[in-house]
C-alpha positions as CSV (number, residue, x, y, z in Angstrom):
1,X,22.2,50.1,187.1
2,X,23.0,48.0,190.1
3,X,20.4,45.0,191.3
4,X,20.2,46.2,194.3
5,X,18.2,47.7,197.0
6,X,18.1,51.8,197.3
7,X,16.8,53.4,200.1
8,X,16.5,57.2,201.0
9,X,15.3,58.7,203.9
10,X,14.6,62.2,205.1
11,X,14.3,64.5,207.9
12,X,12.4,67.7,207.1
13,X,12.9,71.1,209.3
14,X,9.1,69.9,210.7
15,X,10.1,66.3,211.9
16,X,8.4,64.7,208.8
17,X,10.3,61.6,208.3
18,X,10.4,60.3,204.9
19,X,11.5,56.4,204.1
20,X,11.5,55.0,200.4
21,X,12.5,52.0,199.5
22,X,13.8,51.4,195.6
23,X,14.6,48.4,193.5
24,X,15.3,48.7,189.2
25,X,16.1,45.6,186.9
26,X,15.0,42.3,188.9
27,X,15.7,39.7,186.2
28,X,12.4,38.3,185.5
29,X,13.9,35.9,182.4
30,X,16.3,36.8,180.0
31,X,15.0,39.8,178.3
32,X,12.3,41.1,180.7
33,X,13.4,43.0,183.8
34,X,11.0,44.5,186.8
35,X,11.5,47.3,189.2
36,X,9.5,49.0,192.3
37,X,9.5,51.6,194.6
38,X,7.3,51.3,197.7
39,X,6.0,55.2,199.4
40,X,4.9,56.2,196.4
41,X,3.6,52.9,194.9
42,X,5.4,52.3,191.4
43,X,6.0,48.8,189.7
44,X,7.1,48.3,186.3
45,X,8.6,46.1,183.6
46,X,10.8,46.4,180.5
47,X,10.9,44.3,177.8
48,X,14.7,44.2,176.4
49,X,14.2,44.3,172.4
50,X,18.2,44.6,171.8
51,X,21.0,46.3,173.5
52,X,20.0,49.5,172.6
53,X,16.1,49.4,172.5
54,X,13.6,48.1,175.4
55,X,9.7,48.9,175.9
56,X,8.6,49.6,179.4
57,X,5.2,49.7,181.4
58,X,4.8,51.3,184.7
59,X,1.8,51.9,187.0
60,X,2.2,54.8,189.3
61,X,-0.4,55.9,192.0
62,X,-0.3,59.4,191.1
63,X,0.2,59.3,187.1
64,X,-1.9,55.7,186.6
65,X,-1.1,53.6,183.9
66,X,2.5,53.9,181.7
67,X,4.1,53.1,178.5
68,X,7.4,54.1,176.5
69,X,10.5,53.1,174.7
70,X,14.0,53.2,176.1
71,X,16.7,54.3,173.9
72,X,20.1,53.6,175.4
73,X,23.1,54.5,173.4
């Protein structure tokens, strides 16, 4: 993943604009990373364990509260 800024936008058939804004692994220190999105209101952290395993929290408006474990291989 990139560290930096996403944004998507769309147009719907009804003139409905939608705007999201989108940012995944800020470096918080060395082994803790941070992430938002703002429309739909996420913000989350992962906790790097090694290079293949990380823990993660996330609160989301719709789903509340969050937690899991990344497996990257």
């Amino acid at each position: 993943m990139t560290n930096w800024l996403k944004e998507q936008s769309k147009v719907y058939h009804d003139g409905i604009v939608r705007l999201q804004l989108m940012r995944e692994d800020i470096p918080i220190s060395k082994r803790l990373r941070g992430g938002f999105m703002v429309k739909v209101y996420i913000i989350g952290l992962k906790y790097i364990l090694n290079k293949n395993v990380s823990i993660r929290a996330h609160y989301d408006r719709g789903m509340r509260w969050g937690a899991g474990i990344s497996l990257a291989y």
